[in-house]
C-alpha atoms as one frame of an Amber mdcrd trajectory, in Angstrom:
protein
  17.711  -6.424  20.723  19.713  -3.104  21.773  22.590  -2.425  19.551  25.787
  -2.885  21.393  26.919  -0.206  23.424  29.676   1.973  22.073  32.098   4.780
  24.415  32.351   7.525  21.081  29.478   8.937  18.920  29.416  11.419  15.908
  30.406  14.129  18.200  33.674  12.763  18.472  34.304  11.674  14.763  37.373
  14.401  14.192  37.579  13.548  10.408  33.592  14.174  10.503  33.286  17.857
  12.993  36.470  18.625  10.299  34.025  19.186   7.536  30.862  18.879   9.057
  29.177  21.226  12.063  26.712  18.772  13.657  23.567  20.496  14.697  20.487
  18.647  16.848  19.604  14.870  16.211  16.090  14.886  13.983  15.784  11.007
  13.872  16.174   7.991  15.962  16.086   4.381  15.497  17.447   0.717  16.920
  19.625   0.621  14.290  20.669   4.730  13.101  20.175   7.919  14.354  19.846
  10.944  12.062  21.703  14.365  12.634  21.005  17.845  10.972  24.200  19.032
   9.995  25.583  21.570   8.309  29.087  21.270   5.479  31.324  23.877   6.622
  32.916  24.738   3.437  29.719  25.918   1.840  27.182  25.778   4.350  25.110
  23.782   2.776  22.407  21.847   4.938  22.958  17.967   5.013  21.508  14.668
   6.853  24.186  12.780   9.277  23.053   9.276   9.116  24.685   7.247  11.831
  24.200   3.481  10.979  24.771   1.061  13.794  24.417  -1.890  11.939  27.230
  -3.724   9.514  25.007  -5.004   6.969  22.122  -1.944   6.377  25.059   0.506
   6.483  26.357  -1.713   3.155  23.228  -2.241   1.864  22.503   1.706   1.782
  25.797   2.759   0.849  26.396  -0.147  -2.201  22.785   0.882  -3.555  23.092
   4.665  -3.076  26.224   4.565  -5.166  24.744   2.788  -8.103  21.902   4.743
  -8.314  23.865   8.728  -7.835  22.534  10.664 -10.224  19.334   9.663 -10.653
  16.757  12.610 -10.028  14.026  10.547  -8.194  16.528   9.127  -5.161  18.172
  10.737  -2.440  21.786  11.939  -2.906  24.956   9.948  -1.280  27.018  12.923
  -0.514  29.780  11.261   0.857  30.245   9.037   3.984  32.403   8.016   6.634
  33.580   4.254   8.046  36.445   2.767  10.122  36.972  -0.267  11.448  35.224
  -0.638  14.531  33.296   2.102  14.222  29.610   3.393  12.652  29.132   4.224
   9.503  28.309   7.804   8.882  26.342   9.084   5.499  26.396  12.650   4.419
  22.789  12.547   2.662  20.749  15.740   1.427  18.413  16.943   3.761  14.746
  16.507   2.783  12.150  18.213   5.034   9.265  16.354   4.395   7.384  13.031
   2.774   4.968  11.842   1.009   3.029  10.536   4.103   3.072  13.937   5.306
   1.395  15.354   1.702  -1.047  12.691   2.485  -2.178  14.091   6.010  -2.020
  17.441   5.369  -4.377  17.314   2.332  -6.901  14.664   4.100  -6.824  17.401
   7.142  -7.516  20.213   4.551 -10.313  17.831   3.531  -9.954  18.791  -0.178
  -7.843  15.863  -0.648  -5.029  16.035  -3.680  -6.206  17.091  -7.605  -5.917
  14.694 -10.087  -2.484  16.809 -11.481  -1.402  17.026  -8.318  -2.234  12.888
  -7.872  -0.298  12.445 -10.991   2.556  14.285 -10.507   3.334  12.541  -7.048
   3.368   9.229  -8.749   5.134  10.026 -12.129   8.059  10.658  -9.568   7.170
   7.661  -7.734   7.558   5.211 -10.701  10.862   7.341 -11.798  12.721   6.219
  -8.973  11.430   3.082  -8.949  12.348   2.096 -12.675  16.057   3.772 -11.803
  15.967   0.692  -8.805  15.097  -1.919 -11.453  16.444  -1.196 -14.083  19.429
  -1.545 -11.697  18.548  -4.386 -10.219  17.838  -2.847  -6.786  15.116  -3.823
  -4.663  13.925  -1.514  -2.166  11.883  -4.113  -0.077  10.776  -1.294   2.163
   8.425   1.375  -0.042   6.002   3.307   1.785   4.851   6.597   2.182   7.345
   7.773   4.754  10.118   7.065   2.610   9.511   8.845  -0.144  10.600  11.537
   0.945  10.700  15.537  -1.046  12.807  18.579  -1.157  11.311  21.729  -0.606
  10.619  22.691  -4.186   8.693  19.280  -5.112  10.956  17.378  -6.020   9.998
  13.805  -4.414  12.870  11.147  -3.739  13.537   7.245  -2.752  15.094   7.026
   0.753  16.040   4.536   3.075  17.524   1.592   1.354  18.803  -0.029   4.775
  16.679  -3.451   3.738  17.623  -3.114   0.112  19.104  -5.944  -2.110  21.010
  -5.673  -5.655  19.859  -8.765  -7.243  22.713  -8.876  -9.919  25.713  -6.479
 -11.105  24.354  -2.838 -12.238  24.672  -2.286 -15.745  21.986  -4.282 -16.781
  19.111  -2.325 -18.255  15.643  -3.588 -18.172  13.915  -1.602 -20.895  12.481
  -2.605 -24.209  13.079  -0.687 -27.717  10.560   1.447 -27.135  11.527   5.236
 -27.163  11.579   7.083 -23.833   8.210   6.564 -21.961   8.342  10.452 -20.759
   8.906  11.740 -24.738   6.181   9.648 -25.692   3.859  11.341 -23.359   5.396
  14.733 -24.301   5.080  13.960 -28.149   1.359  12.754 -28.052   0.263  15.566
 -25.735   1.600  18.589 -27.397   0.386  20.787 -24.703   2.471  19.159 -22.189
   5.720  21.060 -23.813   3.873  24.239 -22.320   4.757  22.895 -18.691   7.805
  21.162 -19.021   8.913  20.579 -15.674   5.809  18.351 -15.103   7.706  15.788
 -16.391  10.956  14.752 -14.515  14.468  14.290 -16.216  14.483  10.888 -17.394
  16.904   7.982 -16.718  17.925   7.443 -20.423  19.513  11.550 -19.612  21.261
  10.606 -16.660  23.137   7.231 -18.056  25.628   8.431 -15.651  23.701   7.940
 -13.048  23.119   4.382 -13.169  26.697   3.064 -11.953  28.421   4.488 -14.956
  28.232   1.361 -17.247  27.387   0.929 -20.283  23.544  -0.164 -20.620  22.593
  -2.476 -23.180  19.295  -2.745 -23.875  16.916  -6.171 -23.646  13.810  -7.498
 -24.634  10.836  -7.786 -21.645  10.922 -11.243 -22.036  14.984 -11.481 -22.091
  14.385  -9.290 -18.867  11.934 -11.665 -17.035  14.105 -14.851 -17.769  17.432
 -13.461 -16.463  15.550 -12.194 -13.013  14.111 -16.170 -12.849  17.843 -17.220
 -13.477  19.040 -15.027 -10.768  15.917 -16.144  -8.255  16.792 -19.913  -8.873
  20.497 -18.786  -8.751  22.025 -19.462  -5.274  23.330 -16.390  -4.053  26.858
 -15.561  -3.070  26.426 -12.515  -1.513  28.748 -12.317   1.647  27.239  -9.087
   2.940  23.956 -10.835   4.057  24.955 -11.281   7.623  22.157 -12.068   9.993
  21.047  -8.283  11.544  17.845  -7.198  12.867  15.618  -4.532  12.058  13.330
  -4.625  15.148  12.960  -0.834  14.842   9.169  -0.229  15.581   7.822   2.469
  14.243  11.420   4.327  13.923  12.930   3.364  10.651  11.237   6.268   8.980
  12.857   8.936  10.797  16.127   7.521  10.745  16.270   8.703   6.599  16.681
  12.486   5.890  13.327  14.139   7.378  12.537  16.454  10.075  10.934  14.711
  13.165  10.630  14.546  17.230  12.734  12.412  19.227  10.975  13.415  22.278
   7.580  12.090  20.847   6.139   8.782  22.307   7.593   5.829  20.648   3.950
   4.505  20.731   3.030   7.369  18.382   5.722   7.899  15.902   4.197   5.928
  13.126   1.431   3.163  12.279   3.609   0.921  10.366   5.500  -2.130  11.482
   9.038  -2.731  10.644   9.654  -6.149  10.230  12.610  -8.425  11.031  15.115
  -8.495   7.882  16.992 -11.343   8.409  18.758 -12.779   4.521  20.468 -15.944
   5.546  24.436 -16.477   5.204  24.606 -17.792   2.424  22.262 -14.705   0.626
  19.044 -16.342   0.271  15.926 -13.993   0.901  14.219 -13.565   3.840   9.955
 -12.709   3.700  10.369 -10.870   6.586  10.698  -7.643   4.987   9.214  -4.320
   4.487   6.324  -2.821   6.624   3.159  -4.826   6.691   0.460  -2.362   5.337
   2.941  -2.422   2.113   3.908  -6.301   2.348   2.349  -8.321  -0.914   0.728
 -11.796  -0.609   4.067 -13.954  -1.331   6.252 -12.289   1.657   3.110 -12.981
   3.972   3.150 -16.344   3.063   6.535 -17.050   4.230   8.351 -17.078   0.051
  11.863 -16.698   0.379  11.939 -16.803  -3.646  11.145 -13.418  -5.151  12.023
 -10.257  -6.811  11.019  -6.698  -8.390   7.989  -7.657  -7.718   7.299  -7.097
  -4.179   8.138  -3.308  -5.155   5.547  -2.849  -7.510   2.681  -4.596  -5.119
   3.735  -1.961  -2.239   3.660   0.806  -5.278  -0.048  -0.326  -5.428  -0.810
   0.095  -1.812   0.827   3.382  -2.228  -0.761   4.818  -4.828  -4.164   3.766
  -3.654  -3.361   5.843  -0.376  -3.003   8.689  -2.761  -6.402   8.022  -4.354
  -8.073   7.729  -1.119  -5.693   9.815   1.941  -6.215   6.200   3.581  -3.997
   3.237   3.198  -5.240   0.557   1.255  -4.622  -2.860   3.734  -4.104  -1.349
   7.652  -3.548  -4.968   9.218  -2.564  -5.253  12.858  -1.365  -8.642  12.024
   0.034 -10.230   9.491  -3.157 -12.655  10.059  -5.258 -10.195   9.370  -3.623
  -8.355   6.853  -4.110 -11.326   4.916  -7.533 -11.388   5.840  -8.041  -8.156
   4.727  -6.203  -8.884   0.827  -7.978 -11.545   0.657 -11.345  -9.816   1.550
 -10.919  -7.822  -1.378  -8.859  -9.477  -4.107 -11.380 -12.883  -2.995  -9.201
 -16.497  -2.327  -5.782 -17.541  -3.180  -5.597 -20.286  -5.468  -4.339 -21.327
  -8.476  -6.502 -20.275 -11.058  -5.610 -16.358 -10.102  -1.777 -17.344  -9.500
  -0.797 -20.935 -10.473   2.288 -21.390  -8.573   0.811 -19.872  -4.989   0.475
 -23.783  -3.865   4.355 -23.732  -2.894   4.670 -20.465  -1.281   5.718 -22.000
   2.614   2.676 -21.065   4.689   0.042 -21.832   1.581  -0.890 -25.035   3.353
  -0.504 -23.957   7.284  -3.006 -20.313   7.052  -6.687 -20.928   5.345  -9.587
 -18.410   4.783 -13.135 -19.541   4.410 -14.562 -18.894   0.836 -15.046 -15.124
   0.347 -18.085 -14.680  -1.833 -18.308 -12.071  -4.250 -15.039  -9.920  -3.317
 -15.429  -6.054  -4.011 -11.628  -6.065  -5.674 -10.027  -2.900  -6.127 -13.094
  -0.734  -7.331 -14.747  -1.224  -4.250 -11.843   0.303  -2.400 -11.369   3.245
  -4.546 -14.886   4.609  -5.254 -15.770   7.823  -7.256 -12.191   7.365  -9.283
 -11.274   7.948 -12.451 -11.412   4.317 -14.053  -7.856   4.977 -15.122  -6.980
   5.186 -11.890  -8.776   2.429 -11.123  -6.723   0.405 -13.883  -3.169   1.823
 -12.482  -3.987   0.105  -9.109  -5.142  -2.451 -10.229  -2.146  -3.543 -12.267
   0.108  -3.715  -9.297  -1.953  -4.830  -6.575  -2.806  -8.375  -7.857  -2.128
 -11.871  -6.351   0.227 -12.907  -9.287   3.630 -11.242  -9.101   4.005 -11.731
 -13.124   1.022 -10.018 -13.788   1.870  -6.768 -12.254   2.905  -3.883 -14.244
   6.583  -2.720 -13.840   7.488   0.622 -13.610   8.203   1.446 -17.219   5.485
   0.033 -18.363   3.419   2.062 -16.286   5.535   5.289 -17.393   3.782   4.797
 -20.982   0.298   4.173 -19.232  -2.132   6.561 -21.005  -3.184   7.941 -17.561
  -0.456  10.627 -17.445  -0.904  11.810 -21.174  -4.456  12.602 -20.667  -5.524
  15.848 -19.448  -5.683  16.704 -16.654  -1.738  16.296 -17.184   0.864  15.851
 -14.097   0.828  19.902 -12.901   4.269  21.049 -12.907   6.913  20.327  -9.989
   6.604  23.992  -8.826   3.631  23.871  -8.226   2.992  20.958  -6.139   2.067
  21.711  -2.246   4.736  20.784  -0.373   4.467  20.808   3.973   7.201  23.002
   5.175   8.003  20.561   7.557   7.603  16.596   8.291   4.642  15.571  10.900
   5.268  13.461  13.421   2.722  10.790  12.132   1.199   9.983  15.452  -2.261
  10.118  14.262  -4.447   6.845  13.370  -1.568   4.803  15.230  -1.026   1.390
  15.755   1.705  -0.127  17.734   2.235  -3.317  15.904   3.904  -6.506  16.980
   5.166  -9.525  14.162   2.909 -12.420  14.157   2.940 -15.116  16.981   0.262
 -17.018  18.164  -1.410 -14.300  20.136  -2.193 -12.659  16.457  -5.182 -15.810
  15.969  -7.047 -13.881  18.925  -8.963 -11.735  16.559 -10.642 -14.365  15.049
 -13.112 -16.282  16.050 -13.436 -19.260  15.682 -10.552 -20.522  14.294  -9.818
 -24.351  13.233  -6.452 -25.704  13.861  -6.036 -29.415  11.691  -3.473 -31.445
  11.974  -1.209 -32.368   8.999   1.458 -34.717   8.077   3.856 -31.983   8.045
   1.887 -29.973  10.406  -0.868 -27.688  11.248  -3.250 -26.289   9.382  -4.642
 -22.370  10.757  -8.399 -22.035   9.269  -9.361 -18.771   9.693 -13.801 -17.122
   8.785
């Protein structure tokens, strides 16, 4: 669905061209366009992010503003909205993204050292503990949008499909000290290199919606997110919208990319419908699908944090390996292929996967000795291994949040994270167009791949049994 049509754009936003010169558009999607722009009063280089839809433009702005401050996500400048009209966000301008590190260093064919590796996703997990320990779900991690400034610095972008499950304030941590001083303090050497480690949340308290934090037990953590997921919702911002944008969701964030490119080439991930019900209840069609974990493929409308740290997984494999972990051209066969490797869903690996929706309709004949995670990651460190492992299981209570895996022993062993500086950054964002795939959402057409597949009847039903 085209967005409606409109007689003004930015160009002819006089409180905006007041402050703001706008330069060439850099991104373009169903639902925003992106603009290079430049503040007048300092000249300082900034995104224009032109939101078309009601709902993502809230989204982005509510979660933006809770989480200012914090070093690991991109910077709400300021932004612009009138009645009847688009909302504008003045964002920093990052030039390039992870999924562009990626490429360039499987190109170079040297892939990414083990500082390097670690240094990437010590940033990753800081901006995803500054999310939850907020509350925030991203619901849309992947490679593209993480995006990184010029001297290193990597940053969470692009929180059109994001949700705040409860009020910020609350802060998920234990009693633990700081999982970055513990590293520091038990690796001594590490003070040599400082900067490898970034500024830490408990630093930037003002960050985190300026309210006072109290901290709570893990277990005091876990039952107040099952409160709020068995909690009906009242959020009146959850108006149906659609985020049919292909493969152009990931330029329309803060990076460098070209429009005139085919749209068939711009990216081989799959943006999925985001549709949260009126009355604020999830929706599982979220997120792109390489990145998607088991529960949203199987239809759950009832989950949390969680669905993060699975698509953390995914993307830290892809690190390991300069391939992504799950490439399914359907969300058929991305099952297939989780299940190919992580073996069958039942209950003995995740007792309560009998009521996700589409548990009974989809079926996959008995995989026999599964190769699990070390069988896609070989000749890595078994640390690494372990990290991957802890986030890409069936069982969303089993995997590791983000601040627990800040205190993992991986990044105080040598090799340590290599300092920000000295990280290789692209000088520019590429336009992703290799190893393609135009994907579609699932319909019936997806069951074509397979052959041959059993469709039973069932009292409430049909039953999809897939070799």
């Amino acid at each position: 669905m085209d967005p409606p049509p409109k007689s003004w754009s930015i160009y002819t936003r006089a409180e905006i061209l007041a402050k703001y010169q706008v330069m060439e558009r850099v991104g373009s999607g169903t639902y925003s366009d992106v603009y290079k722009g430049r503040r007048l009063s300092d000249d300082l280089i900034v995104a224009l992010k032109e939101i078309h839809d009601y709902q993502s433009a809230m989204r982005e702005i509510e979660a933006l503003q809770i989480l200012q401050g914090s070093p690991n996500v991109v910077v709400l400048h300021e932004y612009f909205w009138r009645e009847d009209e688009d909302a504008v966000l003045v964002l920093e301008f990052l030039r390039t993204d992870l999924l562009t590190v990626i490429k360039e260093a499987k190109k170079e064919g040297a892939g990414l050292s083990v500082g390097e590796i670690k240094q990437w996703m010590f940033q990753i997990l800081c901006g995803v503990d500054a999310c939850h320990a907020n509350m925030i779900m991203h619901r849309d991690l992947k490679p593209s949008n993480l995006l990184i400034s010029e001297d290193g610095v990597l940053k969470l972008a692009d929180f059109g499909q994001a949700r705040i499950l409860m009020e910020p304030g609350f802060h998920a941590v234990d009693e633990n000290p700081s999982p970055y001083e513990d590293v520091i303090s038990n690796h001594e050497r590490s003070l040599q290199h400082p900067e490898a480690f970034p500024q830490t949340h408990s630093q930037n308290q003002d960050g985190y919606g300026n309210q006072e934090q109290r901290a709570v037990t893990q277990d005091e953590y876990y039952r107040v997110l099952d409160e709020i997921k068995t909690k009906s919702s009242t959020d009146d911002m959850d108006k149906d919208t659609n985020f049919q944008d292909g493969n152009t969701s990931c330029l329309a964030t803060c990076t460098i990319s070209d429009v005139e490119d085919d749209f068939m080439k711009g990216s081989f991930t799959y943006e999925a419908d985001a549709r949260d019900n009126e009355e604020g209840g999830l929706t599982s069609c979220v997120g792109t699908r390489w990145y998607r974990s088991p529960e949203l493929l199987y239809g759950s409308d009832d989950y949390g944090l969680e669905i993060d740290l699975w698509s953390l997984g995914c993307i830290f494999a892809e690190i390991l390996t300069l391939e992504p972990l799950f490439p399914g051209t359907s969300d058929i066969d991305q099952l297939s292929r989780i299940i190919d490797v992580l073996g069958n869903l039942n209950e003995e690996v995740w007792p309560a996967c009998s009521k996700l929706p589409d548990y009974e309709k989809i079926s996959f004949t008995k995989v026999e000795n599964p190769p699990g995670i070390e069988g896609c990651l070989p000749n890595r460190l078994p640390d690494e291994v372990s990290l991957v492992k802890k986030l890409v299981c069936y069982d969303p209570a089993r995997r590791a949040t983000a601040m627990e895996l800040l205190q993992d022993r991986y990044f105080g062993e040598e090799p340590l994270p290599i300092p920000i500086s000295k990280l290789r950054v692209p000088l520019t964002r590429s336009a992703h167009d290799e190893d393609s795939h135009n994907l579609d959402d699932l319909d019936l057409s997806d069951c074509e791949d397979f052959n041959p597949v059993n469709v039973i009847k069932t009292g409430t039903g049909f039953s999809i049994q897939f070799p």
